[in-house]
N, C-alpha and C positions, 0 to 999 in steps of 0.2 A: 504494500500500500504506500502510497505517496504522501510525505509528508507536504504540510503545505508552510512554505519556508518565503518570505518576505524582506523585504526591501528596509534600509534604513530609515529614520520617524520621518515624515513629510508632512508639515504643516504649513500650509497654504490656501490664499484665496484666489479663486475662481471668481470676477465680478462678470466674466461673459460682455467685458465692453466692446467687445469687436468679435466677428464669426473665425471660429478655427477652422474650417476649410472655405469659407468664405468671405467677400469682403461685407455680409450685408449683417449688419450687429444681430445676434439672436436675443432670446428671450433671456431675462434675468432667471439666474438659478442660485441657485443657497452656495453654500460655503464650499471648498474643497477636501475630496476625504483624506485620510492618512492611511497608510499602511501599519502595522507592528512592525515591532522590531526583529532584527533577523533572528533572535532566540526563537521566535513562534509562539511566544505566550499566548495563547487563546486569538492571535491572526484576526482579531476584528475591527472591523470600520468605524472611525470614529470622525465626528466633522471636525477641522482645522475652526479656529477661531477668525471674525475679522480683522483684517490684519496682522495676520501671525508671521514670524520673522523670517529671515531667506534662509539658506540651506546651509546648512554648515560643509566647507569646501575641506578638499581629501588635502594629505598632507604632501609637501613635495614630493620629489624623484629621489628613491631611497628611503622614503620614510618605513617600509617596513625593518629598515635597517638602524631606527632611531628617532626621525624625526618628527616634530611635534604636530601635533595635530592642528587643524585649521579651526581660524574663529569663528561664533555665531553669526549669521546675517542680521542686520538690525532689520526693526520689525517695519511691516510694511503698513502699509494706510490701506482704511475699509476697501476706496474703489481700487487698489491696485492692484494688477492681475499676478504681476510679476511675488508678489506675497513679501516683498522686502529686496534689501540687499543683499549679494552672497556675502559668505564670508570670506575673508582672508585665508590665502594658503600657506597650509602649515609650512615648521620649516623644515629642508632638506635636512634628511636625515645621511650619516654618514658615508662616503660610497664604498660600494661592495659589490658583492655578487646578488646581491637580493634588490637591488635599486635597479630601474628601470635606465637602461643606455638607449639615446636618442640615435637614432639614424639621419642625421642633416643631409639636407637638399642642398643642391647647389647653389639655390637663391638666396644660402645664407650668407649675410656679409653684404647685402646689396640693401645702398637706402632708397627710402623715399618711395616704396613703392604701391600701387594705386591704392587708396582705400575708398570702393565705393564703385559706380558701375562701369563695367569693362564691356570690350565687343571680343568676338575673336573669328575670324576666319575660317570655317570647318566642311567640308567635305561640299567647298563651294559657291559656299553662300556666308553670309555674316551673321551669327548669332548674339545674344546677350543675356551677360551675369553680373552678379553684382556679388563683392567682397566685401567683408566683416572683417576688421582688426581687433582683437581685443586689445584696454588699454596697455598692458604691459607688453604687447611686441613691443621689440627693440631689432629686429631683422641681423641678429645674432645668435638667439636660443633659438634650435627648434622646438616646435610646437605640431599638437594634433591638426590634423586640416579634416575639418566636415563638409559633410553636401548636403544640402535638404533641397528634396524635391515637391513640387506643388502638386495640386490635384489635377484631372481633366478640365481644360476652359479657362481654368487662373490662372492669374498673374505668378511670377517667379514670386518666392517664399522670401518675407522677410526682407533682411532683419529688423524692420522697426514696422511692417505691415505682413496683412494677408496670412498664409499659414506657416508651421513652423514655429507655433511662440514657445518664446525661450530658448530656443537654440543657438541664438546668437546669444546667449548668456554664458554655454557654456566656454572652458579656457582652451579656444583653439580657435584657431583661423578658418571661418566659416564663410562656403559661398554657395548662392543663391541662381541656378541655372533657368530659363525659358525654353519649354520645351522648342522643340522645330516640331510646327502642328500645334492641337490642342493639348494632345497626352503627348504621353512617354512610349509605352508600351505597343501600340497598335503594329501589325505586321508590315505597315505601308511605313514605318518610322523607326523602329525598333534598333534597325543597325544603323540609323542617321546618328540616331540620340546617344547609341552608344560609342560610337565616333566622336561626338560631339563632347562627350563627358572625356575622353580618355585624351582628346584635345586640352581640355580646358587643364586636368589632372597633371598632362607634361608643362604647360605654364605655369601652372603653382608653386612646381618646385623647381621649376628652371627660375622663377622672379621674387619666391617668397622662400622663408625661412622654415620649411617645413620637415616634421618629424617624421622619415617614409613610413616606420614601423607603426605607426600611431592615425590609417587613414579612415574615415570613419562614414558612413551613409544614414541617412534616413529620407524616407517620403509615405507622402501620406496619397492614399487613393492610388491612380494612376502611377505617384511618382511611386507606393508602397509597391505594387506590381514591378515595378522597372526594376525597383533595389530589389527581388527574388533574382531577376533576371541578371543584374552585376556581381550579386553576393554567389552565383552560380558560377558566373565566368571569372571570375577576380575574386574569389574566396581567399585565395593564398597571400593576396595582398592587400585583405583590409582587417582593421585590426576586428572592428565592431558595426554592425546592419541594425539598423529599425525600420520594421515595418508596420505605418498606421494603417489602419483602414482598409487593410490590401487583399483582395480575393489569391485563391491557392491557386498559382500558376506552374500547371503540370509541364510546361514545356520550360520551366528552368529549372527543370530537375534532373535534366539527361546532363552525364560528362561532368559533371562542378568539379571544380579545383577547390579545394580546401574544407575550413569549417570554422568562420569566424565565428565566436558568440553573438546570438542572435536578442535582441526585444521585440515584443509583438504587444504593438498597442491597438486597441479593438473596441468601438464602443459596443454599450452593452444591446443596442437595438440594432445595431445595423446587423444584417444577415449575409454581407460580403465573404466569401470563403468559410462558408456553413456559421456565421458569427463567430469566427477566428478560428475555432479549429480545426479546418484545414490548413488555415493558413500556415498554425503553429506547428501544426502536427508535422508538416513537412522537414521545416528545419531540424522538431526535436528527433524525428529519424533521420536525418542526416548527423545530426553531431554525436550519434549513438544514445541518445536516450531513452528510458524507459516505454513501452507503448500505451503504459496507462494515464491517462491525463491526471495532475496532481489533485490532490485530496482536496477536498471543498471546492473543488471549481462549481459544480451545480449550485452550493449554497452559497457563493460566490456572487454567481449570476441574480440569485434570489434575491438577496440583498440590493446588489447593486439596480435590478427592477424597480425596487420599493424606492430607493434613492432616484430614480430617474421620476417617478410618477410623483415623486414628491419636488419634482425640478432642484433639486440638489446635485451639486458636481463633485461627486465621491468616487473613488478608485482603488482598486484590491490590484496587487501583481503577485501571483506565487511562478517560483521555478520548477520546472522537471527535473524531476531526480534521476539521478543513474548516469549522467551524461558523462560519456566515456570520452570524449573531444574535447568539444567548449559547450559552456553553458546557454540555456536556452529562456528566459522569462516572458512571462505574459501576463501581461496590466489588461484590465477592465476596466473603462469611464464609463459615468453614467451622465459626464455634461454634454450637455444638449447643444450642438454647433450651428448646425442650419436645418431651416427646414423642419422644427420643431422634433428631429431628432438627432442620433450620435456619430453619422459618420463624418469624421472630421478629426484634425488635428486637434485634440485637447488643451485648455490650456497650462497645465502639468508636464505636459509634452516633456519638455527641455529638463526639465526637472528629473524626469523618471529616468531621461537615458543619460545626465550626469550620476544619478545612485546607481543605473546600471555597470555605467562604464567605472567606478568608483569600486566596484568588485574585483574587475580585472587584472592581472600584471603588468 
């Protein structure tokens, strides 16, 4: 049987002032839920307070080799979605063999470079992204490089609009792609888009200061589709995949290279990829996990029903156990994005795949 084993404390507000897979503001919903803590004491849902504080940040490179832990976020205000400020990262703990070694891109050492939206030339036509610096680049250290992908029909995600929220909060150089077409995925696009990414991926680190060992993906909808379809062909070289919203796509499952650790964010209405478990199920047998879905996932869902008809933006994530690879998690939202239901980017989003990736080596 499967335990059901959880994510570090998450207190945060959900004001829903803007749509997560949408630009059209949704409905107001209640506060954001929490997780337990990874002990599993009784794994239940409990509401964040308004304005409850930002996230307490992982400690430096090495810290499991000494270094201090990171501080509180201060607390946030009622309407802020973001739920506070992060916290300060701990400090580098000693180096050793236990501390994380960057892999630097060539673009390290190079200044001045763009922050903000870019074109780039790709298989003939001119495409456009847009880049996120966090404050502390210095185009010296490497750092993680993210991608977030947008839905079918939307505009590119982020970082201060549209879907994606919070991922531009987390500590890594993060960019924002336009699909060529409306989606990502479609068979009339599919090898454009991915041309197009692995374009954009050689300029990152040809121009910025990036960490190779450290690449990371997520999208939601259409983009959640496409990351099945990258984390298949490019397993081997990314570190960590999220996919929201994403139906189970059987043709990214021939041939994959690799077995990144996977998230699977899902709200609790949408019925995209049987209501995620296909979605999930796919990756947790690929990374060799258990074929039982984890324990309370049904009362899980139950919960988070009652949360959604009560318009409250609450969220459970438990892991699959057994995973013989990498790890595999899967988060349940019950906030309400567009369309008076859940398929969409949540605003938790950025949050759940900073305490994902916050597990990691």
């Amino acid at each position: 049987m499967m335990q059901k084993v959880l994510g570090s404390v998450l207190v945060g507000v959900t004001s829903l002032l803007a749509a997560a897979c949408s630009d059209t503001p949704p409905p107001p919903a209640g506060t954001a839920g929490t997780t337990a803590s990874s002990g599993g004491g009784g794994g239940g849902m409990t509401s964040g307070g308004a304005g409850a504080g930002g996230a307490t940040a992982a400690g430096g490179a090495g810290s499991t080799a000494g270094g201090a832990a990171g501080s509180s976020g201060s607390a946030g205000t009622g309407g802020d979605p973001s739920g506070g400020s992060a916290g300060t990262a701990g400090s580098a703990g000693s180096a050793g063999a236990m501390g994380h070694v960057p892999v630097p891109s060539t673009g390290c050492g190079q200044l001045n470079p763009i922050d903000g939206a870019r074109e780039i030339e790709t298989g003939g036509q001119t495409a456009n992204f847009n880049v996120h610096l966090p404050d502390d680049y210095d185009g010296t250290t490497p750092m993680p490089l993210g991608f977030g992908f947008h839905g079918f029909g939307n505009g590119a995600c982020g970082p201060d609009q549209g879907e994606c929220r919070g991922f531009a909060m987390l500590p890594a150089v993060t960019v924002y792609m336009k699909s060529i077409s409306d989606g990502w995925e479609q068979s009339e696009v599919l090898e454009q888009n991915i041309t197009y990414w692995q374009d954009v991926l050689a300029l990152m680190k040809a121009e910025y200061c990036i960490d190779e060992s450290r690449i990371f993906i997520a999208g939601v909808s259409s983009g959640g589709q496409f990351i099945e379809h990258l984390t298949c062909r490019f397993g081997d070289q990314l570190w960590q995949t999220t996919a929201v919203c994403a139906g189970a796509v059987q043709s990214a499952t021939q041939n994959c290279k690799g077995t990144p650790p996977v998230l699977v964010i899902h709200g609790v209405t949408d019925q995209a990829g049987d209501y995620g478990n296909a979605t999930v199920a796919i990756f947790a047998e690929r990374n060799g996990c258990s074929e039982t879905p984890p324990a309370g996932l049904e009362q899980a869902r139950s919960d988070l029903m009652d949360a959604f008809n009560a318009q409250q933006a609450e969220h459970i994530c438990l892991d699959w156990e057994g995973c013989t690879l990498n790890p595999v998690r899967f988060c349940i939202s019950s906030q309400i994005t567009y369309d008076g239901l859940t398929h969409g980017w949540p605003m938790v989003g950025g949050q759940l795949i900073k305490e994902f990736q916050d597990t990691l080596e």
